[in-house]
TORDRENDREN-141427 format. One record per residue (C-alpha): x, y, z. Coordinates in steps of 0.05 Angstrom, whole numbers, plus 32768, in hexadecimal, padded with zeros to 4 digits. Example, Ala and Ser with C-alpha at 12.3 -4.5 7.8 and 13.67 -1.06 7.14 Angstrom:
// residues 2
x	y	z
80F6	7FA6	809C
8111	7FEB	808F
END
This chain:
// residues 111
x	y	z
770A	7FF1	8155
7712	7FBF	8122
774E	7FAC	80F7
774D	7F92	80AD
7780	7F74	808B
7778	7F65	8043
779E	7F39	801A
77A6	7F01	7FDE
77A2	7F39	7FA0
77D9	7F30	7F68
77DD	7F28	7F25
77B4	7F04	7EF6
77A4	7F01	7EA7
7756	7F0D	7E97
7729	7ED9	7EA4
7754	7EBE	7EDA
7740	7EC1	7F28
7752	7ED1	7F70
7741	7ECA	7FB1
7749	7F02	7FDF
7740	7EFE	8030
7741	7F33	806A
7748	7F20	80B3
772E	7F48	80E8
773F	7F53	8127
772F	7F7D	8163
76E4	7F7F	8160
76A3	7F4F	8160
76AC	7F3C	8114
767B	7F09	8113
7640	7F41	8126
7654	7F6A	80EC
763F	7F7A	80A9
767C	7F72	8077
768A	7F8E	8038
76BB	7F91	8000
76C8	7FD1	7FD5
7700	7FDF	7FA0
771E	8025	7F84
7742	8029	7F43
7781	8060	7F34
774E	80A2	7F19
770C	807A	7F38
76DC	8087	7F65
76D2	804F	7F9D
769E	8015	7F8D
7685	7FE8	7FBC
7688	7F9D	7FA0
7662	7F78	7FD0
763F	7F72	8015
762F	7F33	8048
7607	7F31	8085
7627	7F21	80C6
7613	7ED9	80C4
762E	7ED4	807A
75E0	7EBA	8066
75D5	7EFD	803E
7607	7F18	8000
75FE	7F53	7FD4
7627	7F63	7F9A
761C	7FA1	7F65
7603	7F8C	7F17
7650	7F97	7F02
7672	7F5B	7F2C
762A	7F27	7F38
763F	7EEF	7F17
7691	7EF5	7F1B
769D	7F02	7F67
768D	7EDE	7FAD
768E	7EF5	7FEE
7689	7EC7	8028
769E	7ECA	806A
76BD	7E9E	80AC
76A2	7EBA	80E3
76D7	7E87	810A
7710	7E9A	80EB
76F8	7EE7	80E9
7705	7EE5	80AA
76E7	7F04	805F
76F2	7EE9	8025
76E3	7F00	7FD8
76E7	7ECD	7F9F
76F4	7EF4	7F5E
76E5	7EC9	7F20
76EC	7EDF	7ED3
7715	7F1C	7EE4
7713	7F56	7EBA
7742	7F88	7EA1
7719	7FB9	7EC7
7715	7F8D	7F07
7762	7FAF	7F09
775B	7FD5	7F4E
776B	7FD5	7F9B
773E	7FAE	7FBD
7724	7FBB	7FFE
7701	7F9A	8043
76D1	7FC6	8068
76A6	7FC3	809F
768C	8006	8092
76B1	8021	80CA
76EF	800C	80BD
7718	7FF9	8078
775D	7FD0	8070
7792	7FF0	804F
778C	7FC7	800A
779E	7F8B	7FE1
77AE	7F94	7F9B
778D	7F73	7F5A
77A7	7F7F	7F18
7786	7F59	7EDE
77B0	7F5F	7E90
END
């Protein structure tokens, strides 16, 4: 069992950025597929982005390509997601996922 910790969301104007992280612990995290996925207050729950275990392969959806990163320190155990010309709609909890197991949240609002 694997636990996710999320955090570096806050508060930013549009157009600004952030750079959000999750550590891991308790499992292999460097043999695992990671992903990122957000949910917004009324919204359904999007995934924002994928990376193979060895952090060589990303995936992002058409709505984010461009404006977020994901990356990963397989040393550290750690997961990182750059977010770049935020958006009023970027405005949601962001979350880490392994597809097994999800953090409990870090918060981005964008105004």
């Amino acid at each position: 069992h694997v636990q996710l910790v999320e955090s570096g969301g806050g508060s930013v104007q549009a157009g600004g950025s952030l750079r959000l992280s999750c550590t891991a612990s308790g499992s292999a995290f460097s043999a695992s597929c990671m992903g990122w996925f957000r949910q917004a207050p009324g919204k359904r729950d999007e995934w924002i982005s994928g990376i193979s275990a060895s952090g060589g392969t990303t995936y992002y959806p058409h709505s984010v390509k461009g404006r977020f990163t994901i990356s990963r320190d397989n040393a550290k155990d750690t997961l990182y997601l750059e977010l770049n010309s935020l958006k009023t709609e970027d405005t949601a909890m962001y979350y880490c996922d392994n597809w097994e197991n999800r953090g409990q949240g870090t918060q981005v609002t964008v105004s």
